[in-house]
Structure formats: structure tokens, C-alpha cells
N, C-alpha and C positions, 0 to 999 in steps of 0.2 A: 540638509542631510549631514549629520556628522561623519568627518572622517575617523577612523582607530586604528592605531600601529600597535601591536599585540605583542611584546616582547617579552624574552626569557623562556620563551615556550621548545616545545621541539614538535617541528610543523611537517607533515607527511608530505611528502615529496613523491614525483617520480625515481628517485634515487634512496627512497626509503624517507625517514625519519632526521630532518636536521636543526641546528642550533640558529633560525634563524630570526629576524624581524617579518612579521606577516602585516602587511595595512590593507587594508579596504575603506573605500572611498568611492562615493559615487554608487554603491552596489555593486561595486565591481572590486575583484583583489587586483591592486595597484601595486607596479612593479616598484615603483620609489614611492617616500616619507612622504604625506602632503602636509603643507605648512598648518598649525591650525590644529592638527588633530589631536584627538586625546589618546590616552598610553594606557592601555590595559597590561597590567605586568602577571605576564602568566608561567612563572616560576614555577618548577614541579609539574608543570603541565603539558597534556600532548594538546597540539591545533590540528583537528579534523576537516574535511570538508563536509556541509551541511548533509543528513538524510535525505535519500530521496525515499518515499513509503508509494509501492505504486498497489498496494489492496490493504485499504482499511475501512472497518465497519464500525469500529468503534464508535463514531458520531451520531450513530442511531439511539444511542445511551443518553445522548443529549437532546435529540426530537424528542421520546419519548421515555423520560426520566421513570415515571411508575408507569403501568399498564393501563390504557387508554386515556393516557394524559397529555396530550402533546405542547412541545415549545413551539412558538414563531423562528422560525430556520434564522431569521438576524441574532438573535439572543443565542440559540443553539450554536450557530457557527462564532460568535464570535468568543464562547466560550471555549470550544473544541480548538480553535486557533490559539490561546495560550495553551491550553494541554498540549497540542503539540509543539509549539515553541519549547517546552518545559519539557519535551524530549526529545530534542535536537533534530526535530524532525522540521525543515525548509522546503519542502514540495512533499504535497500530500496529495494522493490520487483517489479520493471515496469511493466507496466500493456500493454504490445506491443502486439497489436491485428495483426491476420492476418486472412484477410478479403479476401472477391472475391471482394471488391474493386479496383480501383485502386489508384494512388497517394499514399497520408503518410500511409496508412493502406493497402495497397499492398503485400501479402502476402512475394510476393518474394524480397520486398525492405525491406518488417520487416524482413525477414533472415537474410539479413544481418547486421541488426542492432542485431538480436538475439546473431549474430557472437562478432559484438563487444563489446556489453555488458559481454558476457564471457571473451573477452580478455583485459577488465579494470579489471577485478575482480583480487584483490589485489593491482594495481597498485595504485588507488586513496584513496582517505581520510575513504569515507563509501564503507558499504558494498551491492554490488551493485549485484542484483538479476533478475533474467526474471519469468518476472507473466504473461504465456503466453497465450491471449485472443483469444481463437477458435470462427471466428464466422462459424456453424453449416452448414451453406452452402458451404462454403469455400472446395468443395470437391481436388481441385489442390494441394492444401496446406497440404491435409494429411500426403501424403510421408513423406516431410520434420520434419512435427509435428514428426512424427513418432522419424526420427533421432534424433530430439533434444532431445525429451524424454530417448531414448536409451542410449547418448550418455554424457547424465548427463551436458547438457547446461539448459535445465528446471529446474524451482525449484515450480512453479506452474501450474497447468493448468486449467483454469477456460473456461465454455463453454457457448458461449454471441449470442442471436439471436434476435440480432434490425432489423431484415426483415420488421420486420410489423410498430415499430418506423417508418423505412423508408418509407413504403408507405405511411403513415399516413402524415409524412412531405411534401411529394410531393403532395399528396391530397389538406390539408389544406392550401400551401403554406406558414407554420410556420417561424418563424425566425429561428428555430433550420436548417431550409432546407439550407438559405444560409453558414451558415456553412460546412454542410455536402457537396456543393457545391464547394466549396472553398476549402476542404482538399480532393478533388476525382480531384478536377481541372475540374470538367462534365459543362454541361448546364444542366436546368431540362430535355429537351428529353432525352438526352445520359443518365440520371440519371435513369427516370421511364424506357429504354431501359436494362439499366445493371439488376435495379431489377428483368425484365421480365424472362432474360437469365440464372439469377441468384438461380430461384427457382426450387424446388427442391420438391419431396413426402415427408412425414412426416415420411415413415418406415427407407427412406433411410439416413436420419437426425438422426433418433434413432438408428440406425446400427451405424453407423460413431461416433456417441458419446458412445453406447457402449465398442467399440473398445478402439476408443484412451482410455477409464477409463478404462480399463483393460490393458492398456499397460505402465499409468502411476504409476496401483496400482502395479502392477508388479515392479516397479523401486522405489517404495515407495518414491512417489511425490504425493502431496497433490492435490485433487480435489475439484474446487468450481464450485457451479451452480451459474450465474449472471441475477440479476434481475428476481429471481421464481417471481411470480404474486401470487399464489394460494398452497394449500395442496393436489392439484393433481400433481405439477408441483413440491414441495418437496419430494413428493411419488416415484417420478419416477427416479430423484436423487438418493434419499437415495438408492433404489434398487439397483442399479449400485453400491452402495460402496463410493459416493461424501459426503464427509465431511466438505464441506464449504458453507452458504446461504448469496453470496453480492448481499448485499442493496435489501433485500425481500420486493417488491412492496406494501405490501399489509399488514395489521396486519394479516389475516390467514394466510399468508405464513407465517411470522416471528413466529407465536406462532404454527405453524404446523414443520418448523424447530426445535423448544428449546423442542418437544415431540418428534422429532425420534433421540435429540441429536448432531444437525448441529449446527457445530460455525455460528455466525450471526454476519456479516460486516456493518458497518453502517460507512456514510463521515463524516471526522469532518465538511468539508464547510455548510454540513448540522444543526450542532449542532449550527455554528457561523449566520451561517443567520437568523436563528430562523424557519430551514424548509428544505423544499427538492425544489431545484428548478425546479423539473417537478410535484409539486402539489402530490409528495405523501407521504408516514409516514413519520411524522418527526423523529430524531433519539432519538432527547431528550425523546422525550415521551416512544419509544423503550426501553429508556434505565431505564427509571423511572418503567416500568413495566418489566425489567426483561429480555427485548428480543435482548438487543443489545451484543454482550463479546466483541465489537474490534472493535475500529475506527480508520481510513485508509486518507490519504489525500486527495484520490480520482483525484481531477484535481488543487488541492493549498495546498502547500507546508506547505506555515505559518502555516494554521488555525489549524494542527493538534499539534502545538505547544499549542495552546491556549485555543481549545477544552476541554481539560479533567477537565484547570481552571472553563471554562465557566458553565460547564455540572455537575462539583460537586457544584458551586454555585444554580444552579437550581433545585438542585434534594435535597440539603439541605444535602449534604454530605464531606468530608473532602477529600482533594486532594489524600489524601494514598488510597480509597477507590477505586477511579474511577481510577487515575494513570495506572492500572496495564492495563486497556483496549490497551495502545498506548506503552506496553512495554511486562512485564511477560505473559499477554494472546496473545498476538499474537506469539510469540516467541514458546510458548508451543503448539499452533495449529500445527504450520510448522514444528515442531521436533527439535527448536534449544535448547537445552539443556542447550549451554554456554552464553547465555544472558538473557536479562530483567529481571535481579532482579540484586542489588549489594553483592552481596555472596561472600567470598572470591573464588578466583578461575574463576570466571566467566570475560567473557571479558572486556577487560579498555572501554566500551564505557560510558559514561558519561556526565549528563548534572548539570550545578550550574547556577541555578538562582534565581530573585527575585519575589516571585511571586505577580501577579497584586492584585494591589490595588485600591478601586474607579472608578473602569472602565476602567483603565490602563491593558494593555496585558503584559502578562509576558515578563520580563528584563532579556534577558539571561547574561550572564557576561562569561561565560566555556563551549565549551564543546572539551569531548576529545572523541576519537577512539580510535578501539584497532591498527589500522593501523599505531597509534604513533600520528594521527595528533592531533595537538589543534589548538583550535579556540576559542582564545582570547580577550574578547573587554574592553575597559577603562571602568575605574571606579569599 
């Protein structure tokens, strides 16, 4: 494994931003030089600690690239793992739903992508995690949930009920329906037919999510609610013991969240667009009031590189400030102790860039893992 000592850079500290030497060695950031290494000179440039992304969907774009076409998950993931390399993203938490769908959110086809997402982990560049999306109906899929949880293949479990999204698309005929069309492979009959079959009492939805949150607290795996709407819907959460509020619908949610102490997830694509694209809180503003800790890539890869730049120009604050949103807080939500922050001792993951200028996006030039890899570019 190569060692690198990264000079000329200005490396984020717990004392802010300084003019130091950074080396990593071993995957790990090394307090002293080690003989042998080589010299990335990163002039003009800040030294970050690696991304942590803990909800992305993105790699679904890589199973199944056209509609009803799928990749073999080795070729899928190990293309997804240089996208995210290529955007300084070092631990990545998939956000692989399993659904009463059927097609790419098929409960029993996400098993098995479940399977092999565990069986990359180590082998590739980042560090590659299952963020595993219950939707509430999906009562087939429990068993399995169950296993993974037990069996230490989960590292998330967040619980997601787009029932009513869905009827609502089939209703209004939205453009969101052809989508959802297209990744079930349905017509709309077979579509409003699945919902029909699909549903389910409200006690027996709240039983099924009790369980599984008691079975992930029990394994001490982290639980998020997706999309609360409201401070009834954080209420019922928190009771259960769920410590995570993504992308809260609503400013009561989000500010009903930050009073019982829920981390609160918010998309970078959100911060870059200037919005949410289903018309609701924007994060910026989230974040300017205090209600956002951790932005997530959500379904783009890029934006969460360029987010924390975007997000500290508008909030009127310095990159050391927001940074820690897309590295040291999410890191700390999920119990990773050994990354996001550059400490000695903490993992080599690592990013050196330039940061934008003029409305230019950040210039990455480095980044490293602790898996050993680097990711190089001229200039």
C-alpha cells in the first residue's frame, strides 16, 4: 500500500484550516513522514476529510441502465464505486429499497443485491454500505429484513411509505408515474392493481415497523424515518427509539425533529437546484435555520461534492463550517468513530482540492481511501 505525504495544501483541522503536511499510510492519517512515500504537492489547495454519503440511490441507474435491462451487480457496483471515488465520496450507504414492487425494487431481487453489496465490501476502492429502505407494506420481505439485520449485512434501516405518492401518480397521471412505470416494467392497470393488493391496516404497518426497530436496536444499527410529513409522524418515530429524520416534508417536521433530537437529512441535489424537486423545503433554507446536520447525495453523486461549497456561499459562512454536514456529522450519527475528521489515527480517506471560484464547481485534483486507492487527476 503506498504511503503519501500531501504538501502545500491547507488541511481542515479542528482549529479550522492550516498550512500543514497531511501523510497517510497504511489507511490510516499518520502523525509523522513515512520513509518511501510519495509527495502529492497540493498548492492552491484545500485537504478535506473523505464523504461520508449515508442515502444514495443513484446506483440503481447502474442495475438498471434502460428500463427492463439489468447489469450483473459486480459490473454495476464496480462502476458506481469509481463515480463515487470521482466524487470524493469514501463511504457510501445505498439506499436499496425492498418493496411489494416488482422489477428493480423487488424485494427478493434487492436480496440479492443486498448479498452483494456485502460481498464488495472491502474489495473495491470506497467503503460500500446497505441503507436498507423498508417499504411498510412490503409485508413478504420481513423474514428476509429480519436476517439481514441479525446477520450484520445492514448498516441502516430506514422505513419509506410512497403508497399514497403512488396512488396519487396514477390518479393525476404525473410524469413521476412513467417512471415508476418503467422501473416495475407494469402498465397503469397492473400498476393501480398491485397498489390495490398491496394495502394493508394502519395497526398492521405499525406492528411490522415496531418490530423490525426493535430488532435493529437490538443490533445497534441505526434507524431513520423517511419523508415524516408532520410532528405527529416524528412523535411516533421517536417513540420506537428512530434516530434519523430524511428529507422532513415539512418545516414542522423538521423543527418537531431538532426538539425530540432527530439527525435531520437533507439532498445536496436539493441545495444545487436551488429547491426540492417535488416543491417542498428547500434544504438551504433548512440549513440556514438550523434544521438540517447532513447532506446526502440522495439520487447524484456530483452534487454532494459541490453542495457544502454552494451552501456555505449562501448561508454567508466558511467552508470549515458547513463541511462537517458531508463528513464528521454523518460519520458520528452511524457510530463511525474512525472517519470524518483528519485526526491522526482516523482512516486515510482523503480529498485535495481547489475550491470553486466564480461559479466554477470544485476542482478535485486527490482523493485517497483507506482501501489504499488514489484517484489522481493532472494538474
Amino acid at each position: 500500500m503506498t504511503a503519501w505525504r500531501i504538501e502545500g495544501g491547507r488541511v481542515l483541522t479542528e482549529d479550522g484550516f492550516l498550512e500543514a503536511p497531511l501523510t497517510v499510510s497504511q489507511g490510516v492519517i499518520a502523525g509523522e513522514s513515512t520513509p518511501g512515500s510519495q509527495t502529492l504537492d497540493a498548492s492552491g489547495c484545500i485537504v478535506l476529510p473523505g464523504i461520508v454519503d449515508i442515502h444514495g440511490d443513484a446506483f440503481e441507474r447502474a442495475l438498471l441502465p434502460r428500463p427492463g435491462v439489468d447489469v450483473p451487480s459486480e459490473i454495476a457496483f464496480q462502476e458506481v464505486d469509481r463515480q463515487l471515488l470521482a466524487s470524493g465520496i469514501t463511504t457510501a450507504f445505498h439506499g436499496l429499497t425492498f418493496s411489494f414492487e416488482p422489477g428493480l425494487r423487488d424485494w427478493r431481487s434487492s436480496l440479492a443485491t443486498a448479498r452483494a453489496i456485502r460481498a464488495i465490501r472491502g474489495g473495491l476502492a470506497v467503503d460500500h454500505r446497505l441503507h436498507l429502505r423498508f417499504e411498510v407494506r412490503a409485508a413478504a420481505a420481513e423474514a428476509d429484513t429480519i436476517r439481514l439485520l441479525e446477520e450484520g449485512t445492514c448498516d441502516l434501516l430506514a422505513f419509506n411509505d410512497h403508497f399514497e405518492d403512488s396512488k396519487d401518480q396514477l390518479a393525476t397521471g404525473s410524469k413521476r408515474l412513467q417512471r415508476s412505470l418503467e422501473r416495475t416494467g407494469l402498465d397503469a392497470e397492473a400498476f393501480a392493481a398491485m397498489l390495490q393488493t398491496a394495502d394493508q391496516p394502519k395497526a398492521e404497518r405499525e406492528e411490522r415497523i415496531a418490530r423490525l426497530t426493535a430488532i435493529a436496536r437490538a443490533h445497534d444499527i441505526a434507524v431513520a424515518s423517511h419523508d415524516p410529513a408532520n410532528a405527529d409522524d416524528i412523535a411516533a418515530a421517536r417513540a420506537l427509539g428512530i434516530t434519523i429524520a430524511e428529507f422532513p416534508m415539512t418545516r414542522g417536521a423538521a423543527e418537531a425533529a431538532k426538539r425530540e433530537a432527530m439527525a435531520t437529512v437533507f439532498g445536496a441535489p436539493n441545495v444545487m437546484r436551488g429547491g426540492s424537486h417535488k416543491g417542498l423545503v428547500g434544504a438551504a433554507q433548512m440549513a440556514a435555520d438550523d434544521l438540517c446536520d447532513v447532506l446526502v447525495s440522495d439520487y447524484h453523486y456530483p452534487s454532494l461534492l459541490n453542495a457544502p461549497f454552494r451552501l456555505a456561499e449562501e448561508l454567508g459562512q466558511p467552508i470549515e463550517a458547513v463541511w462537517p454536514m458531508v463528513s464528521e456529522h454523518p460519520a458520528r450519527i452511524m457510530g463511525m468513530t474512525d472517519r470524518g475528521t483528519l485526526r491522526t489515527g482516523q482512516r486515510g480517506d482523503v480529498i485535495v482540492l481547489r475550491a470553486p471560484e466564480g461559479g466554477r464547481l470544485a476542482e478535485l485534483k486527490a482523493v485517497f481511501a483507506a482501501s489504499g486507492a488514489a484517484f489522481l487527476l493532472p494538474g
